[in-house]
C-alpha positions in Angstrom: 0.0 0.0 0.0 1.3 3.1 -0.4 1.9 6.0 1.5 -0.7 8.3 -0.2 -3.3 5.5 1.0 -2.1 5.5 4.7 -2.7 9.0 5.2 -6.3 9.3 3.7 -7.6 6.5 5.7 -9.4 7.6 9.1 -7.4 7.6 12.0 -8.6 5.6 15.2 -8.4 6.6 18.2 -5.9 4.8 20.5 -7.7 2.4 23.1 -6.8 4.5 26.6 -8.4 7.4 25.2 -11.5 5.7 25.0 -11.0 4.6 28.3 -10.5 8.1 29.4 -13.5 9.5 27.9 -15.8 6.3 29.1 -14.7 6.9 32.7 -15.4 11.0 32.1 -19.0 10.5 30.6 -19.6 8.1 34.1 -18.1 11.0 36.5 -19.9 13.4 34.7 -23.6 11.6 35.0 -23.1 11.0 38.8 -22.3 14.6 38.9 -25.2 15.3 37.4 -27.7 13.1 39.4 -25.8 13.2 43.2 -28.3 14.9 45.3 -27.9 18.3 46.7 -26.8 18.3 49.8 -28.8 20.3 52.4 -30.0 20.0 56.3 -31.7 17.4 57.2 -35.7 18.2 57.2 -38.5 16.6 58.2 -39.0 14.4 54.7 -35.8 12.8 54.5 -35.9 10.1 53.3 -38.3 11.0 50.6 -36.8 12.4 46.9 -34.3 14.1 47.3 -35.1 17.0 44.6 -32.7 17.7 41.6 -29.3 17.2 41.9 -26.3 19.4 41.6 -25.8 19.5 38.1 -30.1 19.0 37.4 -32.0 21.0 35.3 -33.1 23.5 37.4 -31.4 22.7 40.9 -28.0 23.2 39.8 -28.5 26.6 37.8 -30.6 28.1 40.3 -34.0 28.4 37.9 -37.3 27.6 39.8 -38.9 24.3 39.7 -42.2 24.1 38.0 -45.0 23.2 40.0 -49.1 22.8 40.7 -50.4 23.2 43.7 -53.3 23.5 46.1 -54.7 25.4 49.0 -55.6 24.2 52.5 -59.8 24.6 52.8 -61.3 24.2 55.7 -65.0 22.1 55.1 -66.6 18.9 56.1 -65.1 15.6 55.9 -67.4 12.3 55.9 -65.7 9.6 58.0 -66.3 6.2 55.6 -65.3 2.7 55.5 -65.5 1.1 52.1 -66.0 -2.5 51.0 -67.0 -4.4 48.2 -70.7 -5.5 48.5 -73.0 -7.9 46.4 -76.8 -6.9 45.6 -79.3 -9.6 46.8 -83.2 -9.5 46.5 -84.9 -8.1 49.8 -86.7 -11.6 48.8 -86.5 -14.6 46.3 -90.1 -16.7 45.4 -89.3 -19.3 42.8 -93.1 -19.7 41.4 -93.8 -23.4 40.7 -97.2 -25.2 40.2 -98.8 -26.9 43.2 -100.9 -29.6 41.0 -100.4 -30.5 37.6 -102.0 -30.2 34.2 -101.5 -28.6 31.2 -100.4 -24.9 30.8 -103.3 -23.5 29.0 -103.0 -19.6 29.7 -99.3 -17.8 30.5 -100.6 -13.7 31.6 -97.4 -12.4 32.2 -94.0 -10.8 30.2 -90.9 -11.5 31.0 -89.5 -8.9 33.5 -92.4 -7.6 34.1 -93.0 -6.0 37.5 -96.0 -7.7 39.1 -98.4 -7.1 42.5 -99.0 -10.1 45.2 -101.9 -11.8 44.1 -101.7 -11.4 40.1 -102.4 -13.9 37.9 -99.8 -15.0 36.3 -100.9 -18.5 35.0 -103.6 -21.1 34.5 -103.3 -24.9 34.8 -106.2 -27.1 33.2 -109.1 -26.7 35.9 -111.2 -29.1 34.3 -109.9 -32.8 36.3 -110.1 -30.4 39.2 -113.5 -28.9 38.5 -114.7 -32.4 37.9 -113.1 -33.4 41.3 -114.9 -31.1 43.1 -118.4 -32.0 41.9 -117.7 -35.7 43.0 -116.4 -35.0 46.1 -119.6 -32.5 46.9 -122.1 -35.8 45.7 -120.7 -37.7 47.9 -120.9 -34.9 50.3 -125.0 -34.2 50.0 -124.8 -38.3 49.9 -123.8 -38.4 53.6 -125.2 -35.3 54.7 -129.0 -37.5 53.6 -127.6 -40.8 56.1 -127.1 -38.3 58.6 -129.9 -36.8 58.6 -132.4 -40.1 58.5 -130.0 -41.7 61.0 -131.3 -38.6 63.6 -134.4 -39.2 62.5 -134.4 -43.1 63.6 -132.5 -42.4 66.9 -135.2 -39.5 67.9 -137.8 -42.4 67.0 -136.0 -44.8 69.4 -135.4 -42.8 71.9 -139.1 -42.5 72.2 -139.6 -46.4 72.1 -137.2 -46.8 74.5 -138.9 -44.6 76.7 -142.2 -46.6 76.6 -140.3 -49.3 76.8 -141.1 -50.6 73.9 -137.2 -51.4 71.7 -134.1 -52.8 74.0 -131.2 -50.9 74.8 -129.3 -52.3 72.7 -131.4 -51.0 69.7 -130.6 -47.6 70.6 -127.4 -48.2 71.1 -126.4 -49.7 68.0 -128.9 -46.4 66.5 -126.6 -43.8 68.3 -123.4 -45.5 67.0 -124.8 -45.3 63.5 -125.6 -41.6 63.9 -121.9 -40.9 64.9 -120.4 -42.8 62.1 -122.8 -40.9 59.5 -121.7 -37.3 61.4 -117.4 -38.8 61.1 -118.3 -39.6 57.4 -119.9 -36.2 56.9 -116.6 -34.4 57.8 -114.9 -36.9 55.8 -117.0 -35.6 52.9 -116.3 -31.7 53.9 -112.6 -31.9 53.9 -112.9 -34.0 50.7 -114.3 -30.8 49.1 -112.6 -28.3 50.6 -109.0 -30.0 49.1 -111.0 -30.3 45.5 -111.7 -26.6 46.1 -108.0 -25.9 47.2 -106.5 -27.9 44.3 -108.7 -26.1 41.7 -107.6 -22.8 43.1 -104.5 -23.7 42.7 -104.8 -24.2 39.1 -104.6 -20.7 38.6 -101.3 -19.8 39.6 -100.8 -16.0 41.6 -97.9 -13.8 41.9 -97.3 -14.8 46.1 -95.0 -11.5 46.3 -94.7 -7.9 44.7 -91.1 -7.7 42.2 -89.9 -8.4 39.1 -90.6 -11.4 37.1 -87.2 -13.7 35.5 -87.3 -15.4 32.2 -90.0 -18.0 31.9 -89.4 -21.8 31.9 -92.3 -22.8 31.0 -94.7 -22.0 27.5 -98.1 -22.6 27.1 -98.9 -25.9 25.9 -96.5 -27.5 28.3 -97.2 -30.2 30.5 -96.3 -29.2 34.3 -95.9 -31.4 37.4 -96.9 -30.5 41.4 -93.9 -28.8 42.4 -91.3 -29.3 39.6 -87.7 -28.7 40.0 -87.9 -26.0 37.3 -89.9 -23.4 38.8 -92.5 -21.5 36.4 -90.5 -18.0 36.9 -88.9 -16.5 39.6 -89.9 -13.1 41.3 -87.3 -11.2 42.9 -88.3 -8.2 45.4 -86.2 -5.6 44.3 -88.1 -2.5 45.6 -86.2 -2.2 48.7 -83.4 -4.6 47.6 -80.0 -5.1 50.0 -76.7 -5.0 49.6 -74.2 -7.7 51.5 -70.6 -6.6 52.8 -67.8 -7.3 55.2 -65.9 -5.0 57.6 -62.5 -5.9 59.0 -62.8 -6.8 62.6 -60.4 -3.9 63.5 -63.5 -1.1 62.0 -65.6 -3.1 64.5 -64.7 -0.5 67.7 -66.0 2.9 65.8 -68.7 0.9 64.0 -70.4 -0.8 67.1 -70.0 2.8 68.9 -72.2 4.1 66.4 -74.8 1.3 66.0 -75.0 0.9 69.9 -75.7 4.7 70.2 -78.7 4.3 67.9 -77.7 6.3 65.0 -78.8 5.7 61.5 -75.8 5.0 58.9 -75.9 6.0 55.9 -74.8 4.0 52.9 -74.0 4.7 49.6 -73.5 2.1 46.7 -70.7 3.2 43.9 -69.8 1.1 40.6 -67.2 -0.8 39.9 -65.0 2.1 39.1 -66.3 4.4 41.5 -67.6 7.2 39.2 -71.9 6.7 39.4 -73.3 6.4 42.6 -76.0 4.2 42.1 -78.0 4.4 45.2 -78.2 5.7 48.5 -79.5 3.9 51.6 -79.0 2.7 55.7 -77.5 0.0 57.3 -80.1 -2.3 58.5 -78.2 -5.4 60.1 -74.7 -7.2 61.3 -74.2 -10.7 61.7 -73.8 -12.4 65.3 -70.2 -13.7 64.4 -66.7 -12.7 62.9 -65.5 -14.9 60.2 -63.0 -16.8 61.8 -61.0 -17.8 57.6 -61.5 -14.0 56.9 -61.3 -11.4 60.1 -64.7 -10.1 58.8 -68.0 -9.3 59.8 -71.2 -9.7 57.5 -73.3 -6.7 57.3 -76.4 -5.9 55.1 -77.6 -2.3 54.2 -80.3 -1.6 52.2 -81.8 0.7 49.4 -85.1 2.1 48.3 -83.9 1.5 45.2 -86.8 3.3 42.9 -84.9 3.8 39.6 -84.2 0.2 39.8 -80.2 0.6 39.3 -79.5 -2.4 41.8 -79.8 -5.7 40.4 -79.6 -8.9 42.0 -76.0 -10.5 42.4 -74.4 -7.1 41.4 -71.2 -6.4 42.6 -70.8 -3.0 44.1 -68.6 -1.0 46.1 -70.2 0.5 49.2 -69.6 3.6 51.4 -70.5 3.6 55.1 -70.6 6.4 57.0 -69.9 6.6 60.1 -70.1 10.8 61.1 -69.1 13.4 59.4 -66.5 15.8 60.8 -67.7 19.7 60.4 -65.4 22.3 59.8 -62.1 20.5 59.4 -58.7 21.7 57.7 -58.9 19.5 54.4 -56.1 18.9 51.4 -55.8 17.2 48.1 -54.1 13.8 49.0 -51.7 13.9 46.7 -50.2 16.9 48.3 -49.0 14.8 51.4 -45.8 12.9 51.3 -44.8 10.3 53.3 -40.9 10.1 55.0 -38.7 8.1 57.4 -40.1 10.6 59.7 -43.9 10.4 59.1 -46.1 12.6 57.1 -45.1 16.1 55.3 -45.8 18.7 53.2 -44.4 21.2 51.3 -45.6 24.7 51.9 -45.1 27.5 49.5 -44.1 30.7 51.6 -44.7 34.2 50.1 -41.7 34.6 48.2 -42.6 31.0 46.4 -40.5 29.3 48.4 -40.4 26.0 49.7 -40.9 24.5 52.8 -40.8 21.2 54.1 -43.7 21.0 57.1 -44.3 17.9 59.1 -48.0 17.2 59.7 -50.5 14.6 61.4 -52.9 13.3 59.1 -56.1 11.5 59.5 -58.7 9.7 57.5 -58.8 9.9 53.6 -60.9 9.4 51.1 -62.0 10.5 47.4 -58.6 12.4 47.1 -59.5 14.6 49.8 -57.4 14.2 53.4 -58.0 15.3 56.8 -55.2 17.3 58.4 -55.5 17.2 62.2 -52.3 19.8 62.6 -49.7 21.0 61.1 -51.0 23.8 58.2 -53.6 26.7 58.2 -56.2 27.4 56.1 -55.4 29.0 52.5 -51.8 28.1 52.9 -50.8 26.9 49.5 -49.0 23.5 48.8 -47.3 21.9 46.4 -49.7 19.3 44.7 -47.0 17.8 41.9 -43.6 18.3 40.4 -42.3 17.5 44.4 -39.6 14.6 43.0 -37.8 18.0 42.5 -37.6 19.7 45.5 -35.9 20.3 48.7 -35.8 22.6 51.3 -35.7 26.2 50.3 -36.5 25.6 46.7 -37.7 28.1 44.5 -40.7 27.0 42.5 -42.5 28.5 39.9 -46.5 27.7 39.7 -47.8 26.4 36.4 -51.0 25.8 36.7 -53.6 26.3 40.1 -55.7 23.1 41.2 -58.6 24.9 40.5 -58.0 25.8 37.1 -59.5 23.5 35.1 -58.1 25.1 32.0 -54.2 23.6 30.7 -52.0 26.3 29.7 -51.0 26.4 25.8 -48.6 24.0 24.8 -49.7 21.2 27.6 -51.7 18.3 28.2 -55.3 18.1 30.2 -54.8 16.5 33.8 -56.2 13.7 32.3 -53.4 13.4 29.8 -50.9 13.8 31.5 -51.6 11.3 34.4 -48.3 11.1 36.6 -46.0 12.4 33.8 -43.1 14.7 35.6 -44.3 18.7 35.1 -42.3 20.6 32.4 -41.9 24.5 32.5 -43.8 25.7 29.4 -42.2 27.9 26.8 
């Protein structure tokens, strides 16, 4: 090759300079991530905030963030569960005698009264029944009556002395047997009445009717397995739930003092409340596999949004606190050394706060001390703060409007905040 060759070709670098700048890039990153160092505060433990060489951290610039203010309101005091809907009550209908289905009077789902008709079996066998059991009915009710007639005739012989005791004996005897038939005869009619009544077969609760299994035509026995339909009370309807043993304490304190819990039932994701309604019952024993009581509330349920063997998720209320100093929960942190905050002073400033929190719930949390009312705190961008830190506020919680260039809260989810240009 010659030397005109060798000196157009690109040069490579030699293999401890690439070492060098390897080991420089890897210095340079931890630089750039090391946390800033600062007194300790009441969060530590929790994100440190940018480090020296961050973004905004190590040139000073402020730290964009959202944030919220302390209100002061009511806070409902709720324990949630996961219920299942059941029918205040359950009738499956089936046929007491059997026959042939000649009329069906009712619609699927329908919504039916106690006592409608919702079927006819063939009344004719029983009709027919009926007329035979009342012959033989007027059939003894005729030996009765000349049996008394023959015994009030001896009994006057025998008082003349004219018949033997005996005679009137064996006349009384015959008089009683006639009188034990008779009732034989009665209760023959009366179950030829009941078993034609039953024929027509009646709605035995108020609800709403299931699918059929039965059509007309059909051929139905005295008490089939397969009912005719089945009728489920849904107007009040319940709701079964269990409680954790350790919510017994506060819940029993409430029941015992005789006040009225409110209920509330929620869909699967939380969004619709479906219905409203009390507590009505707990069980008499804890689950002894689970740590849980059974409890049943139930509902009014008049726009029919409960249905049988729904699952549900269910609020319980056990007070509501009046007046108390509430905050988004996603402005509280959690540390090695409990709960915090960060408050944003006047000068938008940063300042780690240490707090005692109490019950949550729908994103809302109850501060018991700690901040004051209207104070403003930092609701997200926090993975970048510390101590001291200046922030700049983006966008107010109330402000349901994103500024140009971002996404909705809904679009951006838990993505980290970005200054906007």
């Amino acid at each position: 090759m010659s030397s005109s060759q060798r000196t157009d070709s690109p040069r490579r670098l030699p293999r401890w300079l690439k070492i060098v700048l390897v080991v420089l890039a890897v210095v340079a990153l931890a630089w750039w991530f090391w946390p800033a160092s600062s007194s300790p505060t009441p969060g530590a433990g929790a994100p440190g905030g940018a480090g020296r060489g961050g973004p905004f951290g190590g040139f000073g610039m402020p730290v964009p963030v959202r944030v919220a203010t302390v209100e002061r309101g009511d806070f409902p005091v709720e324990l949630k569960a996961l219920g299942t809907v059941s029918a205040a009550r359950t009738v499956n209908v089936r046929s007491r005698v059997g026959g042939e289905l000649v009329k069906v009077l009712f619609e699927e789902g329908q919504k039916v009264e106690a006592g409608e008709l919702l079927a006819v079996i063939d009344p004719r066998p029983y009709q027919a029944a009926l007329q035979q059991a009342e012959g033989a009915l007027l059939q003894n009710q005729a030996l009765l009556k000349n049996a008394e007639i023959d015994l009030a005739r001896y009994q006057g012989l025998y008082a003349d002395d004219s018949i033997a005791k005996q005679t009137l004996d064996t006349q009384e005897a015959l008089v009683a047997q006639y009188r034990g038939n008779l009732k034989v005869s009665q209760a023959q009619v009366a179950s030829a009445k009941l078993d034609l009544a039953y024929s027509e077969i009646r709605a035995p609760i108020s609800g709403r009717l299931g699918l059929r299994g039965y059509d007309l035509g059909n051929l139905v026995g005295a008490n089939d397995a397969e009912p005719l339909v089945v009728i489920n009370q849904t107007q009040p309807i319940d709701v079964s739930f269990t409680l954790p043993e350790s919510a017994l304490p506060d819940l029993l304190g409430r029941v015992r003092d005789g006040a009225e819990l409110t209920a509330e039932v929620w869909d699967r994701g939380e969004r619709l409340q479906l219905a409203s309604g009390t507590l009505r019952s707990l069980d008499n024993q804890i689950d002894t596999s689970t740590g849980t009581l059974r409890l049943k509330a139930r509902f009014a349920n008049e726009d029919e949004m409960l249905f049988p063997n729904q699952f549900v998720n269910l609020r319980l209320r056990l007070m509501t606190r009046e007046q108390v100093l509430l905050i988004p929960s996603a402005a509280l942190q959690y540390g090695s050394n409990g709960t915090f905050v960060y408050v944003i002073d006047a000068e938008d400033k940063v300042q780690v706060r240490p707090v005692k929190a109490g019950p949550g719930n729908s994103g809302t949390t109850l501060i018991e001390e700690g901040v004051q009312v209207g104070e403003r705190l930092v609701l997200e961008g926090t993975d970048r703060l510390r101590d001291g830190s200046k922030v700049e506020i983006i966008q107010a919680q109330d402000d349901d409007t994103p500024p140009p260039g971002r996404p909705s809260e809904d679009e951006a989810g838990e993505r980290p905040l970005r200054k906007d240009a």
